[in-house]
Backbone as a chain_set.jsonl record, in Angstrom:
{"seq": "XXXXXXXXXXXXXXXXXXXXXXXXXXXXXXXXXXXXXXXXXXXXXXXXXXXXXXXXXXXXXXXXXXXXXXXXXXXXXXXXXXXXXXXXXXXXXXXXXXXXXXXXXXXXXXXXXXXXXXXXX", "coords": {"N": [[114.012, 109.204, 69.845], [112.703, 108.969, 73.602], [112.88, 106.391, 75.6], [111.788, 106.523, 77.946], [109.982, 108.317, 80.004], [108.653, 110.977, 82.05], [105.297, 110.764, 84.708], [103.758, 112.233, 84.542], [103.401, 113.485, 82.55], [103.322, 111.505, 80.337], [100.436, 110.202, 81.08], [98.945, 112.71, 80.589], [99.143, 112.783, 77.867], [98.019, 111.181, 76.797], [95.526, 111.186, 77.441], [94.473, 110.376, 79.307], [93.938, 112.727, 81.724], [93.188, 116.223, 80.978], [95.004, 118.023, 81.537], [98.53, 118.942, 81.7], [99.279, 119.709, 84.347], [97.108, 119.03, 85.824], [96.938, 116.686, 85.594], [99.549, 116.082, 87.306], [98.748, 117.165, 89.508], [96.756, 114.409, 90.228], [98.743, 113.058, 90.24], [99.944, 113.447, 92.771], [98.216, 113.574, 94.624], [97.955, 110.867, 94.957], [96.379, 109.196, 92.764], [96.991, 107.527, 90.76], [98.704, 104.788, 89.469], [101.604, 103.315, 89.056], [102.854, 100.148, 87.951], [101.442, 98.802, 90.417], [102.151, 100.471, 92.468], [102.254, 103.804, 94.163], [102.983, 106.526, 92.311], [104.914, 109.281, 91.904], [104.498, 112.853, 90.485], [107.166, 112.757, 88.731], [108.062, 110.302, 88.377], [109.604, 107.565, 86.052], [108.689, 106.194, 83.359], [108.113, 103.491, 81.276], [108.021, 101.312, 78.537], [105.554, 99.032, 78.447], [105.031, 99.287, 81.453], [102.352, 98.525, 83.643], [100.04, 101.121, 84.541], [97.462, 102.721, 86.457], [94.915, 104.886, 86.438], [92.721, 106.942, 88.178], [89.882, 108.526, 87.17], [87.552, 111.267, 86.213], [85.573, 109.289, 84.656], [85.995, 106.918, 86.029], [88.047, 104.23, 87.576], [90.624, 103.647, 85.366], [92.587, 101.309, 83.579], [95.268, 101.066, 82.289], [97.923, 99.27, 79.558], [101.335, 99.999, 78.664], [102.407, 100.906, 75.916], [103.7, 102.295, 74.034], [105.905, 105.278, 74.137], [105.072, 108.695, 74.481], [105.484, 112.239, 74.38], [104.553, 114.957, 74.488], [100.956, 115.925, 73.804], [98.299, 114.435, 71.748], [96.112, 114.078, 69.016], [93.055, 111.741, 70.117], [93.096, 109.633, 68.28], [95.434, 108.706, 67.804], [96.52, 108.707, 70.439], [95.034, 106.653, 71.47], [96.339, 104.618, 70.446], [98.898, 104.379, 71.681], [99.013, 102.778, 74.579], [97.373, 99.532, 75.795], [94.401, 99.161, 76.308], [92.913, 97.438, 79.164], [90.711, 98.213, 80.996], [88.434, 97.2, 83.128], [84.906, 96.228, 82.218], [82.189, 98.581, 82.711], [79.989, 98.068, 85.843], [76.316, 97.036, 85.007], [73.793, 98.803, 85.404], [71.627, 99.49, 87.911], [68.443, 98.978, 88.627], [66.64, 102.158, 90.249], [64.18, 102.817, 92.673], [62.234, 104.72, 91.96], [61.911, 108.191, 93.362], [59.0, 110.16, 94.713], [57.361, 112.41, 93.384], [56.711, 115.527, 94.407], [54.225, 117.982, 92.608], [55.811, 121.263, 91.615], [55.334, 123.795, 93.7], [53.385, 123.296, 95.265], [53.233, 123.383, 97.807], [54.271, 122.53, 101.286], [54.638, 119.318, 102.11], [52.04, 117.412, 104.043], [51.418, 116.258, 107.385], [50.7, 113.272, 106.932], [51.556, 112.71, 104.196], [54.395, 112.968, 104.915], [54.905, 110.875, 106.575], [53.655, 109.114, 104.897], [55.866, 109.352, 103.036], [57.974, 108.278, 104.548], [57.298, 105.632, 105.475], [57.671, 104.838, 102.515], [60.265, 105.401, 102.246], [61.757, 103.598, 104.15], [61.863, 101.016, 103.198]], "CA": [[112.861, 108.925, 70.68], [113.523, 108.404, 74.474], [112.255, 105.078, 76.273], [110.72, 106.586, 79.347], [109.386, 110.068, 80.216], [107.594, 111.643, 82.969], [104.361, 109.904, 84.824], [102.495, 112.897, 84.433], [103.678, 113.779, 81.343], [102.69, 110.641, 79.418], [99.02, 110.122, 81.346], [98.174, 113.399, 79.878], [99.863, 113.027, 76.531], [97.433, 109.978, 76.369], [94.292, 112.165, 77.316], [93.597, 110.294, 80.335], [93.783, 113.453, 82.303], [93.184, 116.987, 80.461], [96.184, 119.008, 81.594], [99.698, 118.238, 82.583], [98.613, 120.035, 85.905], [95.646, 118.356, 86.957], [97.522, 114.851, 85.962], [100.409, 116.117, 88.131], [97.911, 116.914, 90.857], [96.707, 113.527, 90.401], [99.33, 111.951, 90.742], [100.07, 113.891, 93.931], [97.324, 112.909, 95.127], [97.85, 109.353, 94.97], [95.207, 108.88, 91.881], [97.644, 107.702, 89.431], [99.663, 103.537, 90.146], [102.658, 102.464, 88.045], [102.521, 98.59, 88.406], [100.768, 98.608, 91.455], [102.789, 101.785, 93.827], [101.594, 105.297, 93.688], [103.442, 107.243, 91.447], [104.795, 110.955, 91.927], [104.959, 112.989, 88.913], [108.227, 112.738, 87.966], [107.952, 108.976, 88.055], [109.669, 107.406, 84.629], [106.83, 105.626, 82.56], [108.577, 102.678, 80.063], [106.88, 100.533, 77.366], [105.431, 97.979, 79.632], [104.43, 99.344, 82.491], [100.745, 99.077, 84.266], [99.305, 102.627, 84.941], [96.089, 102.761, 86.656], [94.322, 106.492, 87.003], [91.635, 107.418, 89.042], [89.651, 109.117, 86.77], [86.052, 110.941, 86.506], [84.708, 107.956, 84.435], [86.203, 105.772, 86.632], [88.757, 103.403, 86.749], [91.285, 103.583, 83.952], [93.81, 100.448, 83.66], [96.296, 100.648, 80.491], [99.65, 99.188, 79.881], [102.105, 101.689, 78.329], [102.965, 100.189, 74.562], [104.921, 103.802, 73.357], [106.241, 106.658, 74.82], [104.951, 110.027, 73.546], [105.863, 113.252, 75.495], [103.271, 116.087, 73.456], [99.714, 115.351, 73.718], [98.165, 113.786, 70.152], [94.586, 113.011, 68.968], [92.712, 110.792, 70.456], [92.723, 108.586, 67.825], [96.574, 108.31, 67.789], [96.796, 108.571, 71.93], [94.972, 105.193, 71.836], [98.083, 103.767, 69.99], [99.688, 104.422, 72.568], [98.296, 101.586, 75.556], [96.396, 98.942, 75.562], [93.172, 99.593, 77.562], [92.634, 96.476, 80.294], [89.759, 98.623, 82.339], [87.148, 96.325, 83.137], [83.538, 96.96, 81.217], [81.368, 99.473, 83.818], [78.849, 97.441, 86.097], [75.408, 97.381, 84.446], [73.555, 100.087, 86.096], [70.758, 98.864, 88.803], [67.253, 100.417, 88.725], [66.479, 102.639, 91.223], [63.213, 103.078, 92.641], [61.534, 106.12, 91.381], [60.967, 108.718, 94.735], [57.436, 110.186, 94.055], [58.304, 114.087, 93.188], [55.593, 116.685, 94.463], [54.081, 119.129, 91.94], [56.285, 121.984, 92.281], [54.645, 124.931, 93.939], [52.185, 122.327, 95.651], [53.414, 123.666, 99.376], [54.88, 121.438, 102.14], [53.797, 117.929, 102.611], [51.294, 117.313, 105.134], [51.879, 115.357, 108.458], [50.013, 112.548, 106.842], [52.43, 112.951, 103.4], [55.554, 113.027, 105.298], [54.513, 109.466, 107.068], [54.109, 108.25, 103.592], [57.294, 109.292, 102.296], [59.175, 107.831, 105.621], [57.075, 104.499, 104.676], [58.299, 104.585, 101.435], [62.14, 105.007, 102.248], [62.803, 102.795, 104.536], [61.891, 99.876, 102.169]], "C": [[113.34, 108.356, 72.019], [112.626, 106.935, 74.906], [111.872, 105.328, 77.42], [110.526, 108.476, 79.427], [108.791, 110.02, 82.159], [106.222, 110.904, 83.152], [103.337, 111.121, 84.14], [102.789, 113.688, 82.798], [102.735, 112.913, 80.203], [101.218, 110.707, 80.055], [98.279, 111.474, 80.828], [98.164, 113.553, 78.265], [98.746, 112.151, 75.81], [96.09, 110.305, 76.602], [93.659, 111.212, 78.333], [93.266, 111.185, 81.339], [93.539, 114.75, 80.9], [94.137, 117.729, 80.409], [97.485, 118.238, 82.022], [99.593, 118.76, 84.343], [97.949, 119.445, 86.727], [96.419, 116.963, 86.626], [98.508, 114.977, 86.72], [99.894, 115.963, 89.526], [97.41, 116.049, 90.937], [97.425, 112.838, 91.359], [100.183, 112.563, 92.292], [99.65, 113.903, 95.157], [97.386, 111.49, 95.673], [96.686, 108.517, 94.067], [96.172, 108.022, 90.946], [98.69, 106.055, 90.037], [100.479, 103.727, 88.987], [102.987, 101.148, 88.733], [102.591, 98.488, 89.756], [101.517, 100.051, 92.635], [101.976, 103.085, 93.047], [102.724, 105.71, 92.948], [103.526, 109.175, 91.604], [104.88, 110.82, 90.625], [105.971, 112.655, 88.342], [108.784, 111.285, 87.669], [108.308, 108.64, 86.803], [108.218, 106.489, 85.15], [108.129, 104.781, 81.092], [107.071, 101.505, 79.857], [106.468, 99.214, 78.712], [104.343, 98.123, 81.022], [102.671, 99.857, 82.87], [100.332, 100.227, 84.781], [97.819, 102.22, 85.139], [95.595, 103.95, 87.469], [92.856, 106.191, 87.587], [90.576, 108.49, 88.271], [88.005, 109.944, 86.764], [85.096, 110.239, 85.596], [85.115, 107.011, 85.171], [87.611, 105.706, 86.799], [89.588, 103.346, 85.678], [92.391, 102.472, 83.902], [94.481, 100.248, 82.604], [97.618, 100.15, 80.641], [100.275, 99.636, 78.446], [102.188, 100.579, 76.845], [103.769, 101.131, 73.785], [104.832, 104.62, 74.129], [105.816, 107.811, 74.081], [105.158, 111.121, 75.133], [105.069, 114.399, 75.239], [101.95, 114.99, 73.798], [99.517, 115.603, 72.173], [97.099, 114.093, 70.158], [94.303, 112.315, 69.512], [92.865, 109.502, 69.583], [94.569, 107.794, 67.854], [97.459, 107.804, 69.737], [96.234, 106.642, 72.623], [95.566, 104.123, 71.509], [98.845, 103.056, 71.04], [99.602, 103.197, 73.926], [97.505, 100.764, 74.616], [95.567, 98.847, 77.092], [92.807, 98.05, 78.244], [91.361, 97.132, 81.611], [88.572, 97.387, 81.836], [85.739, 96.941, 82.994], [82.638, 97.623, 83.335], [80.169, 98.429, 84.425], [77.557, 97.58, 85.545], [74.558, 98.263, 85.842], [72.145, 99.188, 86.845], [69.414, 99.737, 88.248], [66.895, 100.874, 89.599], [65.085, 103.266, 91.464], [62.504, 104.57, 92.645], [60.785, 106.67, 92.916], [59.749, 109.749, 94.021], [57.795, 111.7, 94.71], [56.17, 114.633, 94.05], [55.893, 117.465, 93.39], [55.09, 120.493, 92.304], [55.008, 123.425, 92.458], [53.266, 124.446, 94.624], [52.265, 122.625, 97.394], [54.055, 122.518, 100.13], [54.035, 119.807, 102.281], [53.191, 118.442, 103.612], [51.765, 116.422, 106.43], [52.217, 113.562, 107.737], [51.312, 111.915, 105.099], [53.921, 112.336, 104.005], [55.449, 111.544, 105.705], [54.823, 108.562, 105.996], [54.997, 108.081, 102.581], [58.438, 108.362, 103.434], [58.89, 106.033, 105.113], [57.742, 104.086, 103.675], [59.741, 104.569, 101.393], [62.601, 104.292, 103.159], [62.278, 101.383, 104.183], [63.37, 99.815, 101.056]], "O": [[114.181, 107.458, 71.992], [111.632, 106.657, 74.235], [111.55, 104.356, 78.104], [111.008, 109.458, 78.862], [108.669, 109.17, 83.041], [105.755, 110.383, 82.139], [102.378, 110.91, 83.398], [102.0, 114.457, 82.25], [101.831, 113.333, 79.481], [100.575, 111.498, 79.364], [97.065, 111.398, 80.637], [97.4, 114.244, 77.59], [98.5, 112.245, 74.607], [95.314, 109.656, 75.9], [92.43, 111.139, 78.343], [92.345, 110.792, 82.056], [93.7, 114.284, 79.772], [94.365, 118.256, 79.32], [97.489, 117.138, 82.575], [99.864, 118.056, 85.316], [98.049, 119.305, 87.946], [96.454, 116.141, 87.541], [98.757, 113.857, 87.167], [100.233, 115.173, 90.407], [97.036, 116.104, 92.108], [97.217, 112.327, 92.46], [101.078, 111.851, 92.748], [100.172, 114.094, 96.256], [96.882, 111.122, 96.733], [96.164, 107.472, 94.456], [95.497, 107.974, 89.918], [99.389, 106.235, 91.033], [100.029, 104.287, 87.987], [103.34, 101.08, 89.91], [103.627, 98.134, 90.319], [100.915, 100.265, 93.687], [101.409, 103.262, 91.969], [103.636, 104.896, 93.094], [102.643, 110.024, 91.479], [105.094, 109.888, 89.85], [105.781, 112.151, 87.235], [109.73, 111.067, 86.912], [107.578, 109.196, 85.982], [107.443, 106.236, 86.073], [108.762, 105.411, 80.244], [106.03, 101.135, 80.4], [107.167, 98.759, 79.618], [103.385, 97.467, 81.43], [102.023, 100.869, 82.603], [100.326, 100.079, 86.003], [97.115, 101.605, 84.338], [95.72, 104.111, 88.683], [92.114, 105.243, 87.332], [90.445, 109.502, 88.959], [87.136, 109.27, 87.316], [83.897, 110.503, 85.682], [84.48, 105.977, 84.967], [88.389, 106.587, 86.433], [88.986, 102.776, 84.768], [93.417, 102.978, 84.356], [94.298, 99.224, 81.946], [98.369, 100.447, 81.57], [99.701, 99.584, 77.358], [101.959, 99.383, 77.03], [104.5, 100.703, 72.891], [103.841, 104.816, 74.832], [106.258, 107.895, 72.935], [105.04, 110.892, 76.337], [104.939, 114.951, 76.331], [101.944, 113.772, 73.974], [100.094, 116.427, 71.464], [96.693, 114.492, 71.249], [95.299, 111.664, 69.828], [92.768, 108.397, 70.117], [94.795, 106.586, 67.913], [98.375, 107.059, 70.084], [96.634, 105.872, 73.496], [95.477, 102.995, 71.994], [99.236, 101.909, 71.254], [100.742, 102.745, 74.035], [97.112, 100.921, 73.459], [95.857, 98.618, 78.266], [92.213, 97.419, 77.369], [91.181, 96.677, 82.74], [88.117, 96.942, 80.783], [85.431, 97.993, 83.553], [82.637, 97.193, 84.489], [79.401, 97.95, 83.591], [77.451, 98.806, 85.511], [74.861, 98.203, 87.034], [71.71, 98.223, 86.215], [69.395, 100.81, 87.644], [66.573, 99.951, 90.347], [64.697, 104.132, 90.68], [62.44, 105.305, 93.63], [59.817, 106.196, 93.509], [59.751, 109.985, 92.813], [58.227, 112.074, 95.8], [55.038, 114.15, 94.076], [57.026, 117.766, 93.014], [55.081, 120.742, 93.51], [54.169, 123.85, 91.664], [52.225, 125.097, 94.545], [51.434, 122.127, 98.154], [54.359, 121.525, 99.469], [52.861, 119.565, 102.562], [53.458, 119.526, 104.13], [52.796, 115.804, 106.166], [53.224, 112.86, 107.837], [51.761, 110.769, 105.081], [54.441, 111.326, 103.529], [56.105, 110.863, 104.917], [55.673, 107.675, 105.92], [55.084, 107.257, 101.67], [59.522, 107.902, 103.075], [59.739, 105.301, 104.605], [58.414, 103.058, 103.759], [60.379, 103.844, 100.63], [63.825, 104.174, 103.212], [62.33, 100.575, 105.11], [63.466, 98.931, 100.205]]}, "num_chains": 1, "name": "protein.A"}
């Protein structure tokens, strides 16, 4: 078993990305830290180190606890880190914009007024 691998290797092995591609293009991107710097792909990855992806839930912050080089299960990929992302902000409520019927035609002058009213509150 080796003690470090590939950045983009392990972040997909661990199913925070889907492909080794798109986590390469990540991290090509500049989506992808190893304790705190960007990370090209070919970046090693040892037991220890902070990884933080850019992902589309968010946020992802894990620190490495095994090396795997194959992608696993999920249930065995979460072996692998321990997850440090901070819980998702609770979600705000957002004031409900007031739909027209569809097929109801254009607002009116008088309509439009009362939608401008209404958004810039």
């Amino acid at each position: 078993m080796t003690d470090t691998t590939r950045a983009d290797v392990w972040v997909s092995s661990v199913r925070l990305y889907k492909t080794r591609s798109l986590a390469s293009a990540e991290c090509k991107a500049g989506h992808v830290r190893i304790n705190g710097a960007k990370a090209k792909p070919a970046q090693p990855v040892k037991v220890g180190d902070r990884v933080e992806a850019l992902t589309e839930g968010g946020l992802r912050i894990v620190v490495v606890t095994r090396i795997i080089v194959k992608r696993v299960g999920a249930a065995v990929a979460v072996e692998c880190y321990d997850d440090h992302t901070p819980p998702p902000p609770p979600k705000e409520e957002v004031a409900i914009m007031p739909r027209r019927d569809r097929g109801a035609g254009r607002p009116t002058k008088r309509d439009r007024r009362a939608l401008d009213r209404l958004r810039r509150r």
